[in-house]
Biopython code that builds the backbone (N, CA, C, O; Angstrom):
import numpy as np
from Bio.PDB.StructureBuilder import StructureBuilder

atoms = [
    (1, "UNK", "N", (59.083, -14.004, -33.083)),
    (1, "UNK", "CA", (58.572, -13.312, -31.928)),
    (1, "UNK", "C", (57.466, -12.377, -32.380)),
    (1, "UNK", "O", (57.870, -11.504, -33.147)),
    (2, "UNK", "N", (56.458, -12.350, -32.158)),
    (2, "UNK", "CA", (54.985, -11.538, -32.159)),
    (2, "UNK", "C", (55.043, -10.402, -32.058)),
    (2, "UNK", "O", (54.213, -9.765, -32.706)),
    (3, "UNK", "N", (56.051, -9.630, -31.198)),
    (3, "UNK", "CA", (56.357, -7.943, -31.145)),
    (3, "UNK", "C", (57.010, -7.673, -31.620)),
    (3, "UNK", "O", (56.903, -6.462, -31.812)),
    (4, "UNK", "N", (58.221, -8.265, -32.266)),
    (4, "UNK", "CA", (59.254, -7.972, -32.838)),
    (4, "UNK", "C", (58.518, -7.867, -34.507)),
    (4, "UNK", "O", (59.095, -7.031, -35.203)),
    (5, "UNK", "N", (57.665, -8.399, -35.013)),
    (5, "UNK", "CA", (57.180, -8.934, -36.305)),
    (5, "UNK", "C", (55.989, -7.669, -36.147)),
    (5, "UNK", "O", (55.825, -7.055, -37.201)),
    (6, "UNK", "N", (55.521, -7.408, -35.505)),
    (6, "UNK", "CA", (54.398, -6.712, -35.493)),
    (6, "UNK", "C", (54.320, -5.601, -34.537)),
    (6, "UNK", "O", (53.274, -5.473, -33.901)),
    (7, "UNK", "N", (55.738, -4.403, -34.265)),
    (7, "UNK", "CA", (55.358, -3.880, -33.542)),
    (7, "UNK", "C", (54.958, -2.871, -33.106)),
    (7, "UNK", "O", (55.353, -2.294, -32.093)),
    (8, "UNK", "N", (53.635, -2.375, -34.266)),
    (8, "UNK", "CA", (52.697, -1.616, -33.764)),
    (8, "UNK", "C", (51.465, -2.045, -32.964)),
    (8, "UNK", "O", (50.638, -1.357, -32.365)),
    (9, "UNK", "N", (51.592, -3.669, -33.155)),
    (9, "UNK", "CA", (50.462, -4.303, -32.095)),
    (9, "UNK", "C", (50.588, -4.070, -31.014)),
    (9, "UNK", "O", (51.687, -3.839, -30.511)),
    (10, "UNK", "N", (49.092, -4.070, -30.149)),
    (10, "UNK", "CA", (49.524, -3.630, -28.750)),
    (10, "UNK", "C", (48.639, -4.627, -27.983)),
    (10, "UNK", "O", (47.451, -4.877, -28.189)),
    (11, "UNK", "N", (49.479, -5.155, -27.041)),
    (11, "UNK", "CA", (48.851, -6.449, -26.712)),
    (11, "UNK", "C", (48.800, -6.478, -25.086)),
    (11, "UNK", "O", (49.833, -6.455, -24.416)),
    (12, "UNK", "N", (47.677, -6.523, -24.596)),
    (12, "UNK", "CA", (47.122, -6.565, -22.921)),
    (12, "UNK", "C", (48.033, -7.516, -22.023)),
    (12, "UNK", "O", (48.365, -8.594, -22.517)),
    (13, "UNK", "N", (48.443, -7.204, -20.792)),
    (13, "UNK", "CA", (48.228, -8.205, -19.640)),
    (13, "UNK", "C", (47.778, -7.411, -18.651)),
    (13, "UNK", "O", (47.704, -6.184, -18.717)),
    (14, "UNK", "N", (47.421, -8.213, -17.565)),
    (14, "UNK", "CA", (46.634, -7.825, -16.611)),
    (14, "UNK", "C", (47.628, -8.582, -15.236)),
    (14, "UNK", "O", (48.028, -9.608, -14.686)),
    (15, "UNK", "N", (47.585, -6.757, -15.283)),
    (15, "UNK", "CA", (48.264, -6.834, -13.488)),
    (15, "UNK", "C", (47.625, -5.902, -12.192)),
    (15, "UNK", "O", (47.682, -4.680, -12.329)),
    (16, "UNK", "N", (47.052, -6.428, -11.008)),
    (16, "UNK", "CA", (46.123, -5.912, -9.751)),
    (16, "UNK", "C", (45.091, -6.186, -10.448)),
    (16, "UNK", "O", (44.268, -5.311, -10.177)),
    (17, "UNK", "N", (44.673, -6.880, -11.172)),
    (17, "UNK", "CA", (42.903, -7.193, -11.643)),
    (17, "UNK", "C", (43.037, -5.984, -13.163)),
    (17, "UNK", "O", (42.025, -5.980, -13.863)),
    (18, "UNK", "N", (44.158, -5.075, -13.609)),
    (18, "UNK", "CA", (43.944, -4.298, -14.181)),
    (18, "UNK", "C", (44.235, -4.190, -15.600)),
    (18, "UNK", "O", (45.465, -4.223, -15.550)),
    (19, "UNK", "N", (43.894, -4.067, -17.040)),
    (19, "UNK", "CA", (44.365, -4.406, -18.036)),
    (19, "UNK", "C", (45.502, -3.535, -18.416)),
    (19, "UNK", "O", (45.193, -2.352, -18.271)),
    (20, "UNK", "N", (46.907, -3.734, -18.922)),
    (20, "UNK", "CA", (47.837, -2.852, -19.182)),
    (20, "UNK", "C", (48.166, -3.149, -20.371)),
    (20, "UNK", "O", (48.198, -4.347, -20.654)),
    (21, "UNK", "N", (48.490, -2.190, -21.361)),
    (21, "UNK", "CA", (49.490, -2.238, -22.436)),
    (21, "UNK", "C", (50.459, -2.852, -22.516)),
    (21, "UNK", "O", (51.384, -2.157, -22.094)),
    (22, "UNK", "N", (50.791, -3.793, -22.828)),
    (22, "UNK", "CA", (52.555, -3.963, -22.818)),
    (22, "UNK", "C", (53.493, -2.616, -23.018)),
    (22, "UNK", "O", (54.555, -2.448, -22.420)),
    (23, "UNK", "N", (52.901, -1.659, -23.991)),
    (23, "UNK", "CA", (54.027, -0.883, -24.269)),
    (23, "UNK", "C", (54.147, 0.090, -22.958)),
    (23, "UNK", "O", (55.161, 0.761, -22.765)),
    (24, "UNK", "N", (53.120, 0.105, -22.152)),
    (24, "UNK", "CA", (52.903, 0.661, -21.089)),
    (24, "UNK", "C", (54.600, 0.732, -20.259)),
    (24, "UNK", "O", (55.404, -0.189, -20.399)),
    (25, "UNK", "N", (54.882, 1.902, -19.474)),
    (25, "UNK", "CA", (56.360, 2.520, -18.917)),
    (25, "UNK", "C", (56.867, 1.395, -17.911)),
    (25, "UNK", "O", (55.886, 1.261, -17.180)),
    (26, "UNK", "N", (57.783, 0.563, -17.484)),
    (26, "UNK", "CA", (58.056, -0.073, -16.761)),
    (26, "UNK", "C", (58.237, 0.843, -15.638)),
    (26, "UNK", "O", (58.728, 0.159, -14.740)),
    (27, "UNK", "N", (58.136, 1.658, -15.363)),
    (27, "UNK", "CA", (58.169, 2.292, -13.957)),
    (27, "UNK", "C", (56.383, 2.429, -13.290)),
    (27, "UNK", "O", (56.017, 2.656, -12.137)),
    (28, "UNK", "N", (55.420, 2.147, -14.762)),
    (28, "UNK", "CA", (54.292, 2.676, -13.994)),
    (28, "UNK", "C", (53.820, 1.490, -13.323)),
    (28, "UNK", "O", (53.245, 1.534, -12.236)),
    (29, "UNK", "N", (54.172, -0.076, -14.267)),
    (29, "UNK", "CA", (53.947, -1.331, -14.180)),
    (29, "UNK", "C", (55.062, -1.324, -12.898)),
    (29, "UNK", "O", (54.544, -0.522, -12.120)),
    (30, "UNK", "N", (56.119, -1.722, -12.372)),
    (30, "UNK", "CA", (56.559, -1.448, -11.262)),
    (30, "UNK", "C", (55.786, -0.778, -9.886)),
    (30, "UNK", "O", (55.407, -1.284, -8.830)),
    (31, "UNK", "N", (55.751, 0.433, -10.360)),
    (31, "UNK", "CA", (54.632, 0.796, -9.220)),
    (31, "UNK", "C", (53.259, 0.235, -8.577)),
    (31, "UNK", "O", (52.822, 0.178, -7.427)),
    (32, "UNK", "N", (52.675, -0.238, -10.131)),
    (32, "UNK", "CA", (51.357, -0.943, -9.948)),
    (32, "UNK", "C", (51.709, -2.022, -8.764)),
    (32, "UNK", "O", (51.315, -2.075, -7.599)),
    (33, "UNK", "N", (52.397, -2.669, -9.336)),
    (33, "UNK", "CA", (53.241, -4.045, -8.512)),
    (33, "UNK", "C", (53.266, -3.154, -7.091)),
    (33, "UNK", "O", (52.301, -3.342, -6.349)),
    (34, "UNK", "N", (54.045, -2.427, -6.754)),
    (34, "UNK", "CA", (54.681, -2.143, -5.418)),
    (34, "UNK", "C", (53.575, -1.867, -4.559)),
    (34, "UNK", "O", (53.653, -2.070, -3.347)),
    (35, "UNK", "N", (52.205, -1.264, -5.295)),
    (35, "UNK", "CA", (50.922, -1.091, -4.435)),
    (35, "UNK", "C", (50.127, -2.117, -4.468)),
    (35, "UNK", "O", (48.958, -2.093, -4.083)),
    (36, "UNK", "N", (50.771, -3.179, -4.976)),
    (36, "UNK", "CA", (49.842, -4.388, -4.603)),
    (36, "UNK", "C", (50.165, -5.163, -3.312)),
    (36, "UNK", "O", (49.455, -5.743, -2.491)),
    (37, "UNK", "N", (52.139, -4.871, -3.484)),
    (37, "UNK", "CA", (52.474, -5.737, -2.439)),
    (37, "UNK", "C", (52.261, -4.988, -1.496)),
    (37, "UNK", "O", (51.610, -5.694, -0.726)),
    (38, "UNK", "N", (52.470, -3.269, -0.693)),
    (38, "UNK", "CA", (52.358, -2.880, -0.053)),
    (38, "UNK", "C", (51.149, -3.022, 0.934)),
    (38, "UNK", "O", (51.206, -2.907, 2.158)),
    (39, "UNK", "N", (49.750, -3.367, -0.033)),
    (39, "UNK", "CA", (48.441, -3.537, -0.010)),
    (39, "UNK", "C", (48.346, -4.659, 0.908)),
    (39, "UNK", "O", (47.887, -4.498, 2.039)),
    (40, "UNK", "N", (48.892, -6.171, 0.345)),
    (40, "UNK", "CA", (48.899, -7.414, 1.167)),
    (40, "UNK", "C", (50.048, -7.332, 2.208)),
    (40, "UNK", "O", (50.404, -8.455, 2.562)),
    (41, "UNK", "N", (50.599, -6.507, 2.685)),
    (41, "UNK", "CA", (51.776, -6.778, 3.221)),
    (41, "UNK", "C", (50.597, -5.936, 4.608)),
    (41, "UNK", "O", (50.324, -6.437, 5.699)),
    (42, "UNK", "N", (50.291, -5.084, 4.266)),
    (42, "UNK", "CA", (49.503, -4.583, 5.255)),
    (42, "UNK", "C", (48.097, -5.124, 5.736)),
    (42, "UNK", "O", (47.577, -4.618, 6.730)),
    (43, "UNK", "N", (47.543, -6.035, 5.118)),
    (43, "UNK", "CA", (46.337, -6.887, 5.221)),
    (43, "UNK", "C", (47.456, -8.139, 6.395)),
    (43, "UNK", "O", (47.006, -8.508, 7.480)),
    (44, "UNK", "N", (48.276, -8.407, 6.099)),
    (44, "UNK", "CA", (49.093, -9.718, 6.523)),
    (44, "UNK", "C", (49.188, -9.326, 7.850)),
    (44, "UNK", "O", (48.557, -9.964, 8.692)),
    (45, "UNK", "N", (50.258, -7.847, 8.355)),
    (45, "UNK", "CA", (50.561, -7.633, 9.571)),
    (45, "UNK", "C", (48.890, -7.046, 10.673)),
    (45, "UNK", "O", (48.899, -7.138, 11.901)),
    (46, "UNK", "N", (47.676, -6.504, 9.895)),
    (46, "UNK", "CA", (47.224, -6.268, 10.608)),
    (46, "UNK", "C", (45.676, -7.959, 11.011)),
    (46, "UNK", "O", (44.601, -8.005, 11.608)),
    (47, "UNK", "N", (46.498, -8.919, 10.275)),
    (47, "UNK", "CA", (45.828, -10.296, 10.843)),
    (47, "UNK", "C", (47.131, -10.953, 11.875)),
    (47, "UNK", "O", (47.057, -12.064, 12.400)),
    (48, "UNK", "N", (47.990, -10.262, 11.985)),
    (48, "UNK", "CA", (49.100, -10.750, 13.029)),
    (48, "UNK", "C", (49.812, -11.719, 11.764)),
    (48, "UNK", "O", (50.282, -12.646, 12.423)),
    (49, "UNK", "N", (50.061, -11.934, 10.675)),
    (49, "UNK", "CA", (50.790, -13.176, 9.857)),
    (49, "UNK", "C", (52.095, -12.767, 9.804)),
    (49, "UNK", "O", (52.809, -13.770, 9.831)),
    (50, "UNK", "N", (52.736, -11.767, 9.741)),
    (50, "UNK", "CA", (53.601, -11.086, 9.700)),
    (50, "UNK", "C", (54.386, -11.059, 11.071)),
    (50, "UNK", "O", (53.818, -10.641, 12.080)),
    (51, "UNK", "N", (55.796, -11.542, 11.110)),
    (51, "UNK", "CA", (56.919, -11.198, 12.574)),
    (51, "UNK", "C", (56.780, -9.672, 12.464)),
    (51, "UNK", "O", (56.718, -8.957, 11.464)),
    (52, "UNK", "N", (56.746, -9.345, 13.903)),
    (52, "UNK", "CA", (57.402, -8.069, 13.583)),
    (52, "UNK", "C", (58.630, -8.271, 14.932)),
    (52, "UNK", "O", (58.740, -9.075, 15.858)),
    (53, "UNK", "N", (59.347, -7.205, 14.509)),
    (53, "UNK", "CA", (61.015, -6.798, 15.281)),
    (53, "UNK", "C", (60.489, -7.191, 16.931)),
    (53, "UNK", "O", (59.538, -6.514, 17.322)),
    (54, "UNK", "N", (60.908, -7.975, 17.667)),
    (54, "UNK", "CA", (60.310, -7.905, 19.537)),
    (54, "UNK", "C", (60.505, -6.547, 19.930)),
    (54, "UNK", "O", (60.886, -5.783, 19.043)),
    (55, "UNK", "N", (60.312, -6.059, 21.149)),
    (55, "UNK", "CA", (60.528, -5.441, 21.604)),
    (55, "UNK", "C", (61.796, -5.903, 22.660)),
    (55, "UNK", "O", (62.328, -4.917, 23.168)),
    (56, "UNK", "N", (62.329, -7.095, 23.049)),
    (56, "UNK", "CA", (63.227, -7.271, 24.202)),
    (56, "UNK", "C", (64.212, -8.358, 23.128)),
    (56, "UNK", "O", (63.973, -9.319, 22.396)),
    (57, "UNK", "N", (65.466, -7.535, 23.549)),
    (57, "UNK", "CA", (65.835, -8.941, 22.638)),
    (57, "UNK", "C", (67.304, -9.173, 23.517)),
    (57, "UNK", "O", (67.892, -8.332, 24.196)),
    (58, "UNK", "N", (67.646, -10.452, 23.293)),
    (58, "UNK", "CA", (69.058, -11.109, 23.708)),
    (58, "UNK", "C", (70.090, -10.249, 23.124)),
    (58, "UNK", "O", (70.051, -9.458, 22.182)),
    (59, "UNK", "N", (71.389, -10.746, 24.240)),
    (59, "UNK", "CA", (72.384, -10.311, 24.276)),
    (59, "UNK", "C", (72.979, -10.567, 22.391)),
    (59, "UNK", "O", (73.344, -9.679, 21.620)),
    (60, "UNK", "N", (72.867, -12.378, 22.061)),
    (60, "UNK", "CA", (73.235, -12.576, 20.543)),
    (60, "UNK", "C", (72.181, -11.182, 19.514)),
    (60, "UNK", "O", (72.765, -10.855, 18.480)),
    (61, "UNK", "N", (71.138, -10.624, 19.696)),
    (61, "UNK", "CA", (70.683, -10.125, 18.579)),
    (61, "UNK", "C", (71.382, -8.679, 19.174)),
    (61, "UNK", "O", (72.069, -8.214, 18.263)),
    (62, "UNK", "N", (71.421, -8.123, 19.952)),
    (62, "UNK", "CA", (71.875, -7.416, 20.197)),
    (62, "UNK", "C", (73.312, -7.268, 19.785)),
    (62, "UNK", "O", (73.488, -6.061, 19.615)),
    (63, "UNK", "N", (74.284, -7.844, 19.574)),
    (63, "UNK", "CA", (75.956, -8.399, 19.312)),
    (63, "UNK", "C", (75.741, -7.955, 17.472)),
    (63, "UNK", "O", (76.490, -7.292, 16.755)),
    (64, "UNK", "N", (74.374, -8.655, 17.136)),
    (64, "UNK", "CA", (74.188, -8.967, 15.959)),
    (64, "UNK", "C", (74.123, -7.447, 15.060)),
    (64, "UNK", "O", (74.710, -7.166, 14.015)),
    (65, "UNK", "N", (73.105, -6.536, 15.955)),
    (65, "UNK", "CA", (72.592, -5.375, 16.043)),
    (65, "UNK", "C", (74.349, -4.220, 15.584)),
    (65, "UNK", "O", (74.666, -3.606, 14.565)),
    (66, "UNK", "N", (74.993, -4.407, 16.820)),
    (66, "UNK", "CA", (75.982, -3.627, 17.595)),
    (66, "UNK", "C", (77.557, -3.427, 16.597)),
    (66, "UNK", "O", (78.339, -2.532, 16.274)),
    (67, "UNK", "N", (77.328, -5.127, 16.378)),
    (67, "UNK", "CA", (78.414, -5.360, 16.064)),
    (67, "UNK", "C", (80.092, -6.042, 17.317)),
    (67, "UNK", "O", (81.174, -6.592, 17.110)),
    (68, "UNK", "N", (79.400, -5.589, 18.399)),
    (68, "UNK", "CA", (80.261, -6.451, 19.539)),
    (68, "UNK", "C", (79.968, -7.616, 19.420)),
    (68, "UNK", "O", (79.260, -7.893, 18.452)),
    (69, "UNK", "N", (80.331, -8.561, 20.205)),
    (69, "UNK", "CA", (80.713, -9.757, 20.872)),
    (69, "UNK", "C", (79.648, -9.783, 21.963)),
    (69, "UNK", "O", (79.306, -8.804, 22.626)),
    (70, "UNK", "N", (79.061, -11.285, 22.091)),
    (70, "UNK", "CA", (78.263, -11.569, 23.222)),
    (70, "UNK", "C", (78.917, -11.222, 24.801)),
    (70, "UNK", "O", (78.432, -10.797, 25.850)),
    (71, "UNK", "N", (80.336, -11.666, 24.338)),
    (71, "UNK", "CA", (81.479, -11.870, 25.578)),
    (71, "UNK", "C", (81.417, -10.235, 25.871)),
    (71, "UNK", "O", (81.308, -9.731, 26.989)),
    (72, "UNK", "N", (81.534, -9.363, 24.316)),
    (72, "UNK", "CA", (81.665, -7.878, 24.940)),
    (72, "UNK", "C", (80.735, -7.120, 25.569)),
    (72, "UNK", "O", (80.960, -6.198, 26.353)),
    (73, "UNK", "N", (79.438, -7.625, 25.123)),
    (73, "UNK", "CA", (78.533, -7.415, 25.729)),
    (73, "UNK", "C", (78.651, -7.492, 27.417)),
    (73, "UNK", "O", (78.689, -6.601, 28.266)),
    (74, "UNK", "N", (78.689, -8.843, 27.503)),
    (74, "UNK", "CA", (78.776, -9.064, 29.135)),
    (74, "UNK", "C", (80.144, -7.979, 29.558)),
    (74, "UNK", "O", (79.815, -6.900, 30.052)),
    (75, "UNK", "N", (81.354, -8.200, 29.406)),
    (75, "UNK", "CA", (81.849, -7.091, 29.878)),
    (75, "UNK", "C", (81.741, -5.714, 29.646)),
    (75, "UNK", "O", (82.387, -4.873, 30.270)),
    (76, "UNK", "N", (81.082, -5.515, 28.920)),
    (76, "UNK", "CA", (80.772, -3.648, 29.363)),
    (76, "UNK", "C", (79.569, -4.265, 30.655)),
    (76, "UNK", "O", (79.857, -4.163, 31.847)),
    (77, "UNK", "N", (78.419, -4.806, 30.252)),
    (77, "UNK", "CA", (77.830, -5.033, 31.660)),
    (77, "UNK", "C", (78.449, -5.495, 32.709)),
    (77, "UNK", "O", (77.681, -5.431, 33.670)),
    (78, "UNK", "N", (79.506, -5.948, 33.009)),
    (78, "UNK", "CA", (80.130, -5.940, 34.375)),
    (78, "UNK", "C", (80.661, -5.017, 35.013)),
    (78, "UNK", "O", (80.713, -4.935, 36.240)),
    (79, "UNK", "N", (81.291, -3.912, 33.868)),
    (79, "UNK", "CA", (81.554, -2.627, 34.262)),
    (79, "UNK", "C", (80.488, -1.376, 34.141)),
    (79, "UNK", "O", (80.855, -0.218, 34.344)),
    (80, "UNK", "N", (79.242, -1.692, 33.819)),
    (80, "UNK", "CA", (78.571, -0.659, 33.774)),
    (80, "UNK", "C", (78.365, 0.255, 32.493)),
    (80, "UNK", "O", (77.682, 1.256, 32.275)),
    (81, "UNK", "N", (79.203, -0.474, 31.772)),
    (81, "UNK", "CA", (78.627, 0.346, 30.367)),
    (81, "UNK", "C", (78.102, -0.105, 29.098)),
    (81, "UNK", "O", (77.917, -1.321, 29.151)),
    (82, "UNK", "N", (77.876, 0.250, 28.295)),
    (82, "UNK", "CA", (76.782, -0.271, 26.967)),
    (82, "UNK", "C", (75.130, 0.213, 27.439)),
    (82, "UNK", "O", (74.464, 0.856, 28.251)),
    (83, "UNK", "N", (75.092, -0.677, 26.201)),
    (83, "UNK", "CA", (72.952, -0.420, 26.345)),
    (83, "UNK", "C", (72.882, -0.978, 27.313)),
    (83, "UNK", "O", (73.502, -1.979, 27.671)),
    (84, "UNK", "N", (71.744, -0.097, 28.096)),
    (84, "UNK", "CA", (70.923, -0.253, 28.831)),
    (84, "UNK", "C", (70.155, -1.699, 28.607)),
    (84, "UNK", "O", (69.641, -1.953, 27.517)),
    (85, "UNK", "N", (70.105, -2.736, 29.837)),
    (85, "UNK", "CA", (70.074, -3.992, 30.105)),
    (85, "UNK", "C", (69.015, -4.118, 30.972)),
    (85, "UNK", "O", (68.974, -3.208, 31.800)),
    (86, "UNK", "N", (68.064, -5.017, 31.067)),
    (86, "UNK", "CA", (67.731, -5.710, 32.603)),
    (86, "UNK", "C", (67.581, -7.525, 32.837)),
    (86, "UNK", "O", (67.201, -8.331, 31.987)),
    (87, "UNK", "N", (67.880, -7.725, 33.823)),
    (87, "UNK", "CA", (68.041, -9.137, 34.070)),
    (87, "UNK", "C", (65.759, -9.577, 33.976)),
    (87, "UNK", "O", (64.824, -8.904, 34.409)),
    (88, "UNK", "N", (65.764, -10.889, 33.249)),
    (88, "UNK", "CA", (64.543, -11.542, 33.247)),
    (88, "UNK", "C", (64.833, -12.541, 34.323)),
    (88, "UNK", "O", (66.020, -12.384, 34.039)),
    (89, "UNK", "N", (64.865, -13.366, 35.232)),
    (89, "UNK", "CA", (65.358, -14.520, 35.945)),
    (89, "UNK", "C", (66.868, -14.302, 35.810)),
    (89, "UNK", "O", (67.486, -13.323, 36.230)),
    (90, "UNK", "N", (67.362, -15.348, 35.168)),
    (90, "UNK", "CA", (69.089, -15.621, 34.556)),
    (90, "UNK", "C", (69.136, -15.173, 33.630)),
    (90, "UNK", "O", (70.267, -15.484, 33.257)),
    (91, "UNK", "N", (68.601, -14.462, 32.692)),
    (91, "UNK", "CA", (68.625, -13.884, 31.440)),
    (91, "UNK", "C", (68.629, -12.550, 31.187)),
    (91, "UNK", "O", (67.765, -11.735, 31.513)),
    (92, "UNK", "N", (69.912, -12.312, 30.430)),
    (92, "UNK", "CA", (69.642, -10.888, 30.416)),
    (92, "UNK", "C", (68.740, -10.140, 28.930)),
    (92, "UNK", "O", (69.121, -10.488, 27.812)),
    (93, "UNK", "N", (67.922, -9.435, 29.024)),
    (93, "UNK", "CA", (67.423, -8.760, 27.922)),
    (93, "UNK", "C", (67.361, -7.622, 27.641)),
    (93, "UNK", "O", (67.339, -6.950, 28.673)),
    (94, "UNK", "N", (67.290, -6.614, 26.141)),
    (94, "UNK", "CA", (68.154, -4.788, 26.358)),
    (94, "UNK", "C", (66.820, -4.632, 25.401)),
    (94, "UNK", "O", (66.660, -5.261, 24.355)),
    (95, "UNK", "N", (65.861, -3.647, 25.970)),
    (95, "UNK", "CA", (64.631, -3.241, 25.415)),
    (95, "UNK", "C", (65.243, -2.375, 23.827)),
    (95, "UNK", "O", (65.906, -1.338, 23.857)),
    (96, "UNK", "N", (64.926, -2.924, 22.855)),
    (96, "UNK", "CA", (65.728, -2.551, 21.234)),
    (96, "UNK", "C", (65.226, -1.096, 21.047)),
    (96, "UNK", "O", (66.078, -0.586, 20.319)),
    (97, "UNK", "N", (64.113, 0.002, 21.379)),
    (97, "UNK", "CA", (64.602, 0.998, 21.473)),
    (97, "UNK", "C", (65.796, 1.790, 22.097)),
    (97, "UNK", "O", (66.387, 2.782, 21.671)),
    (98, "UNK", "N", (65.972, 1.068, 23.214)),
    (98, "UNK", "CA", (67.331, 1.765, 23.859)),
    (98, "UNK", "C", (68.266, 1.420, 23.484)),
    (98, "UNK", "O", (69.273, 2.095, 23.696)),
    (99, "UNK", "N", (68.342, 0.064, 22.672)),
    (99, "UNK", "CA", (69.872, -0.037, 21.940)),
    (99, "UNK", "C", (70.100, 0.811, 21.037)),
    (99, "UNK", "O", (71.081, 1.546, 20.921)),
    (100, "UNK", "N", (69.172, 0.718, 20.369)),
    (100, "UNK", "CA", (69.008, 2.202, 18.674)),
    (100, "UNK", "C", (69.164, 3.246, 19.671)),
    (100, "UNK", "O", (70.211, 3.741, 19.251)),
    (101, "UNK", "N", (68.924, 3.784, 20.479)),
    (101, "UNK", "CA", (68.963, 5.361, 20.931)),
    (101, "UNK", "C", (70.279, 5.648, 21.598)),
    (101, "UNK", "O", (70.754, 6.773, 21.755)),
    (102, "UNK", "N", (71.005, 4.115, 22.105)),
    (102, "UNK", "CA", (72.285, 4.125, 22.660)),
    (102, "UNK", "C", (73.174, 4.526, 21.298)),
    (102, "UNK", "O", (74.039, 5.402, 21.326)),
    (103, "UNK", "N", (72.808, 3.699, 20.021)),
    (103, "UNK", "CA", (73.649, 3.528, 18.899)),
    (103, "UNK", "C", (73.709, 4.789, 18.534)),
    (103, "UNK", "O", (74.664, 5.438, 18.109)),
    (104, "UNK", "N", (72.525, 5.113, 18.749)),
    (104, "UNK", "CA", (72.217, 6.761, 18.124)),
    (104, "UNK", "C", (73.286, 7.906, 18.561)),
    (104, "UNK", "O", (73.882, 8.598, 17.737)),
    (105, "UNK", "N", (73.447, 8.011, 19.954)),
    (105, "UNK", "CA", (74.070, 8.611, 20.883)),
    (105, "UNK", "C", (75.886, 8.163, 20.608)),
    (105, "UNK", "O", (76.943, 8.580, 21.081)),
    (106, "UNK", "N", (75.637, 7.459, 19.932)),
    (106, "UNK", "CA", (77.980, 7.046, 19.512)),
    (106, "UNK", "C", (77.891, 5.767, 20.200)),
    (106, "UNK", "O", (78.834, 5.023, 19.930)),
    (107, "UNK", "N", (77.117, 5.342, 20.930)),
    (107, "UNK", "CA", (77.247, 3.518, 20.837)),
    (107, "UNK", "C", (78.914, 3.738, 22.568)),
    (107, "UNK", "O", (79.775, 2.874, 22.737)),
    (108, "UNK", "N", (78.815, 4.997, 23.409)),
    (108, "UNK", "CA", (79.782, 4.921, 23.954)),
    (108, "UNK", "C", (80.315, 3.247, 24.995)),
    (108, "UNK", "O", (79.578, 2.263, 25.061)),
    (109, "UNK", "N", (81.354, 3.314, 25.505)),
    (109, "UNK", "CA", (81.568, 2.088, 26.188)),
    (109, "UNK", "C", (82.431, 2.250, 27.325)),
    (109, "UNK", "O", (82.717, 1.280, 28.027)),
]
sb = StructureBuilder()
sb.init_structure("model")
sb.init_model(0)
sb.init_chain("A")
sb.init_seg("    ")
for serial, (resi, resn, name, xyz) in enumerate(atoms, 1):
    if name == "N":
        sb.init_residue(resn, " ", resi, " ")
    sb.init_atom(name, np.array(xyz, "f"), 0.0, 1.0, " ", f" {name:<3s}", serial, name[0])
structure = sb.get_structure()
């Protein structure tokens, strides 16, 4: 092994276009990394490539969210309680800030 045999040599790679030490801190090389991805991750969502969270979501993501049951879902809505709901046609959908602000509030039932 080349570092092990020689290791006061100090030998380059190149990470973000940038030349680094090997002996260089794995936390600084980490970081380098994390501002690269942060970099494309934000080039991605502001060309739309990126999902982001809907704003209206079904009763299943909601269950998913909650931790209830689709079924429980519908019955607190028959009685009037849980997140805040509105019917689309036949479909019901719960705007996902008001589920988080319901959850927020003790998630009552």
């Amino acid at each position: 092994m080349w570092l092990a045999t020689n290791p006061t040599a100090s030998q380059a790679v190149v990470v973000g276009g940038q030349a680094m030490d090997v002996d260089t801190s794995i936390v600084e090389l980490a970081d380098r990394i994390g501002e690269q991805v942060a970099v494309r991750l934000v080039e991605r969502l502001r060309q739309g490539e990126l999902p982001v969270a809907p704003e209206y979501l079904t009763a299943f993501q909601v269950a998913q969210m909650t931790g209830f049951s689709p079924k429980g879902l519908e019955g607190m809505r028959a009685k009037r309680l849980g997140p805040p709901y509105m019917k689309v046609g036949n479909s019901v959908r719960y705007r996902a800030a008001e589920v988080r602000a319901w959850m927020d509030a003790g998630g009552d039932v």
